[in-house]
Each structure stands twice: as structure tokens, then as C-alpha cells.
C-alpha positions as semicolon CSV with decimal commas, in nm:
position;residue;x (nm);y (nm);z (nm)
1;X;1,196;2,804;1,429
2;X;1,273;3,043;1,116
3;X;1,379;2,766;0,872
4;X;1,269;2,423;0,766
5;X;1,334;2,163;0,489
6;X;1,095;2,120;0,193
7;X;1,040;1,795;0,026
8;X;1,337;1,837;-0,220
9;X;1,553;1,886;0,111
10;X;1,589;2,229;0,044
11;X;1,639;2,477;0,339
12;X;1,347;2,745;0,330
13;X;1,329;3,042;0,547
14;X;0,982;3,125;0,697
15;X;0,969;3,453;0,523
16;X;1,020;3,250;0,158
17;X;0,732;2,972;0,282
18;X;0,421;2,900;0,094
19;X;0,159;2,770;0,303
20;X;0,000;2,518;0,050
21;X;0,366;2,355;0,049
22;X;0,481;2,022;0,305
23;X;0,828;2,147;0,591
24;X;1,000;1,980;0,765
25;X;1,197;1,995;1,129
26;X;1,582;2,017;1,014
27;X;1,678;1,811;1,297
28;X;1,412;1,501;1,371
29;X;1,286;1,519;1,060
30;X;0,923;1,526;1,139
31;X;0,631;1,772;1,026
32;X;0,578;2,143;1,079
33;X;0,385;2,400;1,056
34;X;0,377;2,762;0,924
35;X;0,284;2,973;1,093
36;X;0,144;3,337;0,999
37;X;0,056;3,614;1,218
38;X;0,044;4,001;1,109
39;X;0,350;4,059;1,239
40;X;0,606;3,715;1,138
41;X;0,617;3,368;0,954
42;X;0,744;3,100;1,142
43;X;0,750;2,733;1,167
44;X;0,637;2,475;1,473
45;X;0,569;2,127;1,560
46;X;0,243;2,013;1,421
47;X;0,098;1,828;1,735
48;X;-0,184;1,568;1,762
49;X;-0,476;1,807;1,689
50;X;-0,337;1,952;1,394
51;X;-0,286;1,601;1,276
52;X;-0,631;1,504;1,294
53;X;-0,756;1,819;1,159
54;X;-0,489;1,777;0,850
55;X;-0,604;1,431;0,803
56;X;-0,975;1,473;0,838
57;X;-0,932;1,697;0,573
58;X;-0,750;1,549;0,357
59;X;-1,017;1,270;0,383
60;X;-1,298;1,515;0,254
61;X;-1,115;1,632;-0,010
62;X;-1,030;1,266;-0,145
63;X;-1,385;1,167;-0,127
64;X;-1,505;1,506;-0,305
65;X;-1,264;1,394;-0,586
66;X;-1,361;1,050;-0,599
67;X;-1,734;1,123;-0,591
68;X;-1,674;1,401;-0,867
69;X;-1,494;1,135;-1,067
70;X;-1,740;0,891;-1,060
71;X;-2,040;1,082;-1,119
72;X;-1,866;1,162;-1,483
73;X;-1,970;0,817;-1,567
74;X;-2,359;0,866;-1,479
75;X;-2,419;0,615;-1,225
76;X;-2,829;0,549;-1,145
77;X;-2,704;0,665;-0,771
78;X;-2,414;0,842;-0,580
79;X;-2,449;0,861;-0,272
80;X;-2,183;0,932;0,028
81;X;-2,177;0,792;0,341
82;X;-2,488;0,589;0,360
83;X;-2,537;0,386;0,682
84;X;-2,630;0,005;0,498
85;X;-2,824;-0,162;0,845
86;X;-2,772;-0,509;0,703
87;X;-2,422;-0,529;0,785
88;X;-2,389;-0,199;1,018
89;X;-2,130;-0,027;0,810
90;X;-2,117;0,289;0,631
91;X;-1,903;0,310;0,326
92;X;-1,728;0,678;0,245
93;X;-1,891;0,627;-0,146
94;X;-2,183;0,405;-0,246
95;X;-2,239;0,350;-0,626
96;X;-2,572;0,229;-0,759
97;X;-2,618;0,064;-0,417
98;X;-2,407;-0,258;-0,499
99;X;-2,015;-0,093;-0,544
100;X;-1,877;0,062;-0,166
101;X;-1,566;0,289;-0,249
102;X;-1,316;0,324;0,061
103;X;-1,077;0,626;0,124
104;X;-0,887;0,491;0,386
105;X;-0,659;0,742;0,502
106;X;-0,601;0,662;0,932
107;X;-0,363;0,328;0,999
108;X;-0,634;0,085;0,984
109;X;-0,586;-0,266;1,180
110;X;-0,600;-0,569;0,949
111;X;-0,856;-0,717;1,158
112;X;-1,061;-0,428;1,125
113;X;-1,036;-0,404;0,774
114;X;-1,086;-0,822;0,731
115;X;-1,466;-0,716;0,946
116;X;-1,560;-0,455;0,718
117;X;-1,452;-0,672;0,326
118;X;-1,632;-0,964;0,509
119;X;-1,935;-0,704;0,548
120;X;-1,945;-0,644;0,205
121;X;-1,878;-1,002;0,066
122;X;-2,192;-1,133;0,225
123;X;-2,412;-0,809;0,118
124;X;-2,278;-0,911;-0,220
125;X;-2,144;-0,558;-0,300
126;X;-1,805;-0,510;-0,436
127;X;-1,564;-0,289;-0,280
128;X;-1,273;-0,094;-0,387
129;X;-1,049;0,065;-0,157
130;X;-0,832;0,363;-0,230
131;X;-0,562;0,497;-0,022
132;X;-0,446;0,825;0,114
133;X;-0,292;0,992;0,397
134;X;-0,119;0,739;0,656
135;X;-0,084;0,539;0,330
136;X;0,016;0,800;0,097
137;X;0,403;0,711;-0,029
138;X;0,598;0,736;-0,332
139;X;0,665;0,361;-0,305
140;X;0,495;0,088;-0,198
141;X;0,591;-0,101;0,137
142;X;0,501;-0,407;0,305
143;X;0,210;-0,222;0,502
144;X;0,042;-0,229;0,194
145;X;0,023;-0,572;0,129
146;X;-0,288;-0,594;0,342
147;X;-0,492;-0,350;0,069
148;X;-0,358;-0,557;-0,222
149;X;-0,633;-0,617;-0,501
150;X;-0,640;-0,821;-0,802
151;X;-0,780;-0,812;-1,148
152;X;-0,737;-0,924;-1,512
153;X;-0,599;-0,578;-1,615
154;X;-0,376;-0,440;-1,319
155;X;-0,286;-0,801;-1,222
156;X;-0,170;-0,778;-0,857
157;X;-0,228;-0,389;-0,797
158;X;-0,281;-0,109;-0,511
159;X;-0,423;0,219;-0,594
160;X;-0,335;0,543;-0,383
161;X;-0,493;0,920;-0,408
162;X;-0,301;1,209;-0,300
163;X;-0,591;1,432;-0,243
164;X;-0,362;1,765;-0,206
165;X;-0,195;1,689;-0,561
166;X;-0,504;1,575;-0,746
167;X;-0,333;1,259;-0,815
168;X;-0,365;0,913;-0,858
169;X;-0,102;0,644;-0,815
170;X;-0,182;0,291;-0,942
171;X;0,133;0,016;-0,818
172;X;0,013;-0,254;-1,060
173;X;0,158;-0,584;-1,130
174;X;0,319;-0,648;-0,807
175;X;0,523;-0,937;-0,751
176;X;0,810;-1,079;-0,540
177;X;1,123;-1,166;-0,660
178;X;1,375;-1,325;-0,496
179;X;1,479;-1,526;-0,172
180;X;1,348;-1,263;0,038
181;X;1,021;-1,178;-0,096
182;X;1,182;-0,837;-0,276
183;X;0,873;-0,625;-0,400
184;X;0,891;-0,540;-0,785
185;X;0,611;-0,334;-0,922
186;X;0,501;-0,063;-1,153
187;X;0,342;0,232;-1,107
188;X;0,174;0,479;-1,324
189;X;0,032;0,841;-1,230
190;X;-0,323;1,016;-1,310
191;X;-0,463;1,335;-1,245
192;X;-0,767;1,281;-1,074
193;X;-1,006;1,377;-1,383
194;X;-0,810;1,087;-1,552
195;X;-0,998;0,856;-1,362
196;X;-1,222;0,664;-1,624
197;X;-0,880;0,628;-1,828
198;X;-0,705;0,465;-1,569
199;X;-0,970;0,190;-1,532
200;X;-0,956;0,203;-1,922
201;X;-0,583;0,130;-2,005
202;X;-0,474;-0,154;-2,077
203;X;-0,144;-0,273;-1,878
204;X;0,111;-0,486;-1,933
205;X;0,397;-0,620;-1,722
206;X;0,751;-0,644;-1,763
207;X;0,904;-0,964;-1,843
208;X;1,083;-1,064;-1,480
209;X;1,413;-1,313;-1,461
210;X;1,424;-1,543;-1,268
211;X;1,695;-1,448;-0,978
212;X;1,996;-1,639;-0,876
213;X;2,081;-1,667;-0,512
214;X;2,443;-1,580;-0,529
215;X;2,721;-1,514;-0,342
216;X;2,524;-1,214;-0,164
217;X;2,211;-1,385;-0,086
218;X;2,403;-1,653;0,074
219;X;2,555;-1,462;0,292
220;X;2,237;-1,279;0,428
221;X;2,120;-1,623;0,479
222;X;2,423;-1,739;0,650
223;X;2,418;-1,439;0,898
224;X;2,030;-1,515;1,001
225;X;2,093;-1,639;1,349
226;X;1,729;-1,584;1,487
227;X;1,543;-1,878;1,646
228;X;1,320;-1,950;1,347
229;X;1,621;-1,937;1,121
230;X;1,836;-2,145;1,343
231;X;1,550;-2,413;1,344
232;X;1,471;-2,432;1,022
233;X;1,895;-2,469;0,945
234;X;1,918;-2,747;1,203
235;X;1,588;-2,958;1,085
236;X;1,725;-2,919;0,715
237;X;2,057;-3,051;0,821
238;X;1,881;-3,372;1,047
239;X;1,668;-3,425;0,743
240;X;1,899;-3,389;0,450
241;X;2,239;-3,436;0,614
242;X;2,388;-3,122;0,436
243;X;2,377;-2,736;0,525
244;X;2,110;-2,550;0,414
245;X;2,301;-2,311;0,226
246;X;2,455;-2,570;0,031
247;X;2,110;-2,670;-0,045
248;X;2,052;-2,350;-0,243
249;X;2,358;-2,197;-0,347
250;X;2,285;-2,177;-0,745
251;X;1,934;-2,177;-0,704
252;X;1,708;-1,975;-0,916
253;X;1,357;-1,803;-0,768
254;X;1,090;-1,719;-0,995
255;X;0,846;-1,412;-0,944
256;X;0,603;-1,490;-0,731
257;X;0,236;-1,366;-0,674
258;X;0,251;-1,132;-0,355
259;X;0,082;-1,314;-0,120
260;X;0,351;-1,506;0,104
261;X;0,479;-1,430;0,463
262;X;0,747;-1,697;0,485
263;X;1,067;-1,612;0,234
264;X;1,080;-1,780;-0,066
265;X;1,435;-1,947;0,026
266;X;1,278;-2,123;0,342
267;X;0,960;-2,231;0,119
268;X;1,197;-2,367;-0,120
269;X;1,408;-2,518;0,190
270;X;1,036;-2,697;0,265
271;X;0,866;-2,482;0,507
272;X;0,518;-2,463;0,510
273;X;0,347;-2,168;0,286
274;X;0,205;-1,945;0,501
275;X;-0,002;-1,657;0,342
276;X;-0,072;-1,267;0,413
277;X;-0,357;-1,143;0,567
278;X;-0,518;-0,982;0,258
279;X;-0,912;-0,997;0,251
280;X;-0,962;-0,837;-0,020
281;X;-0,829;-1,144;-0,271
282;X;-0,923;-1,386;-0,011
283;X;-1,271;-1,282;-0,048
284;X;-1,340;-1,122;-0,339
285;X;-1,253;-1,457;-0,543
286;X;-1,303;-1,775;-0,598
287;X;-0,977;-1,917;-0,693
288;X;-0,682;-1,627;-0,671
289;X;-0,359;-1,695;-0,882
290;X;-0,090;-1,771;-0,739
291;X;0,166;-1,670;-1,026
């Protein structure tokens, strides 16, 4: 093909394409190439191998950065990719042999990534875990939620490194609002030698409202015809002997820390609380806030 979409949308003809830059196929949507030879520029479908290759590199270049950044602030040791025998893992940075940094770029399974914080809780080394590629977005989503960290400063918080753009993208003070568990965040942007100051400014959150379930709500709620739904409906109705919605037309939800599966309206309806997988707060702390 001889023309592709940028990021902006824009329609760019081979001949006008920079190679550094991201295309796009015009009609699925998906990734391509450019492609150079001596005699024409055009574009293709990137396919599995190019993929890998595009991802394995960008995974090099996002620990380079990371490792550059952090030996500005004269650790004893730096060290990259160091096999630890105690708990058979290999962490992409390790920092004075006690802090693991994790670029984690490939869709990693929750499971997997429970294994590998549990490795680290019981060598007593802290871990921070950055992501990139597969990751990599503009906004945050609820395939996140399983990275989700916590401290004093950021509050709730997720950090992200777009290795190609030198950037950094902290989504700090994350909350839900709302019947459904809406994400609300904020999110600032560093240039990678801005590390230090990221970890160095001191944030503070927005003041959130407290959110009626009106009209709108209501009627999302009223639509929900799944078998969970309709369960949780009929038991509230045997118990209470009035309709659910009823129950919470008028009914204000307060932020809420990040860390709930079931929807705030059926919590509030009296459904049981049950939580994310996230093993980072689950073992990192002791007691994790829930507001």
C-alpha cells in the first residue's frame, strides 16, 4: 500500500513517510510498516516477527533509560538482569541488591505477575514496576488495575515509559467514582532525565464529589438483564420487598480506592466486596487504604 494514517489520523503517502514515525492500515486500523528499498517507499502489514523484534526493542531501550536514570542518583550497585537463585527470578534492573525495577512491556498474566511480587516479598526486596509497550496508552484502562501501586505521595498511582518518546507518564491518584466503578485519575508527563523530579514532587489530588445516581444511571441499571444482575434484583426484592432501583434512586457514591471488582451500586445494594487481583498493594503492605 502507498498511503497510511499517522497518529493524528492524517493520510500520509509513502513517499512523505518518516521511518522513526507510528502508520497505520486505513482500513482495519492496525500497524504497518515502511518500507524502503532503492527503488520505492511503501507500507505493509507488520506480522508476528516484526512484532517481537519491535517489542524486544523497545524493551532494551526502556531499560537503557531506566538504568541511565537511576545511576544519576549514585547507587552502591546497578546492575541489569541479575539471576537472584533464592527465588529463581531475574529482575530487568537491580538497585543496591534490595530494589528490583520491572519493564514490563509483553501482556503479562496476573498469575504470573502475583509469582514473581510474591518472589520479591519474601526476599524482602522492594519492587517497582514500570510499564511500556503492550501497556503503553494515553489513558489508563482496567488492564491496568493489576500493576496498580500505592504510596503516601502518588496515592493510588501507575507509572508508564514510552521508551521511543523518552517519556514518562505517572496516572496518580486513581480512584473510582460512581455506581460503576468509573476510573478518575491524573496524570502528569516527564522526560525521562526528569526522573529524580518525578519521585521528588509533591502531588496533590483534586477534590472529588460525591456522584448522584440519576435518572441515567438508573436506567443502565434497569437495562442489566444478565444472570448476576437478575439475581442480585430478585434477592433484593425477597429481602426488602421493594425494587432495587427504588432502593437507590437519589443515592450518592463517594470516591472509592481502586481496588473493587463488584460495582459500587451492587455493594451498596449488599453484595459481598470482592477485590482485584493486585499483588503489588496486597503485598507490599501491611494495612492498604481503602479510601
Amino acid at each position: 500500500m502507498y498511503a497510511a494514517l499517522d497518529k493524528t489520523g492524517l493520510l500520509i503517502n509513502a513517499c512523505d513517510a518518516l521511518e522513526r514515525n507510528e502508520y497505520f492500515c486505513c482500513k482495519c486500523q492496525k500497524r504497518v510498516k515502511l518500507i524502503s528499498t532503492n527503488n520505492r517507499k511503501y507500507f505493509r502489514h507488520e506480522n508476528k516477527k516484526d512484532n517481537d523484534l519491535n517489542e524486544r526493542e523497545i524493551h532494551l531501550l526502556g531499560k537503557k533509560i531506566i538504568k541511565t536514570e537511576i545511576g544519576k542518583l549514585k547507587p552502591h550497585t546497578l546492575e541489569t538482569e541479575v539471576y537472584l537463585k533464592k527465588i529463581k527470578q531475574r529482575p530487568d534492573i537491580l538497585v543496591d541488591q534490595r530494589i528490583a525495577f520491572e519493564y514490563q512491556c509483553a501482556n503479562l498474566d496476573v498469575e504470573v505477575l502475583k509469582k514473581r511480587v510474591i518472589g520479591y516479598h519474601k526476599a524482602n526486596m522492594k519492587n517497582i514496576w514500570i510499564l511500556g509497550g503492550h501497556y503503553l496508552s494515553n489513558k489508563l484502562k482496567r488492564e491496568h488495575l493489576k500493576f496498580i501501586d500505592y504510596n503516601d505521595n502518588f496515592k493510588y498511582y501507575i507509572l508508564m515509559l514510552d521508551s521511543q518518546q523518552k517519556c514518562f507518564r505517572l496516572f496518580h491518584h486513581i480512584n473510582f467514582l460512581g455506581p460503576f466503578n468509573r476510573l478518575i485519575y491524573q496524570k502528569e508527563t516527564f522526560s525521562s532525565d526528569k526522573f529524580e523530579k518525578m519521585f521528588r514532587t509533591e502531588f496533590s489530588g483534586r477534590i472529588l464529589k460525591d456522584l448522584l445516581l440519576d435518572d441515567y444511571f438508573l436506567e443502565r441499571i434497569r437495562r442489566q438483564n444478565d444472570i448476576v444482575t437478575k439475581e442480585i434484583k430478585l434477592n433484593f426484592y425477597l429481602k426488602h420487598n421493594r425494587p432495587l432501583e427504588e432502593y437507590l434512586k437519589g443515592r450518592f457514591f463517594k470516591p472509592e480506592a481502586p481496588i473493587y471488582k463488584t460495582p459500587a451500586w451492587q455493594r451498596q445494594c449488599g453484595q459481598k466486596n470482592i477485590f482485584l487481583d493486585q499483588p503489588l498493594i496486597k503485598y507490599r503492605y501491611q494495612k492498604i487504604p481503602h479510601q
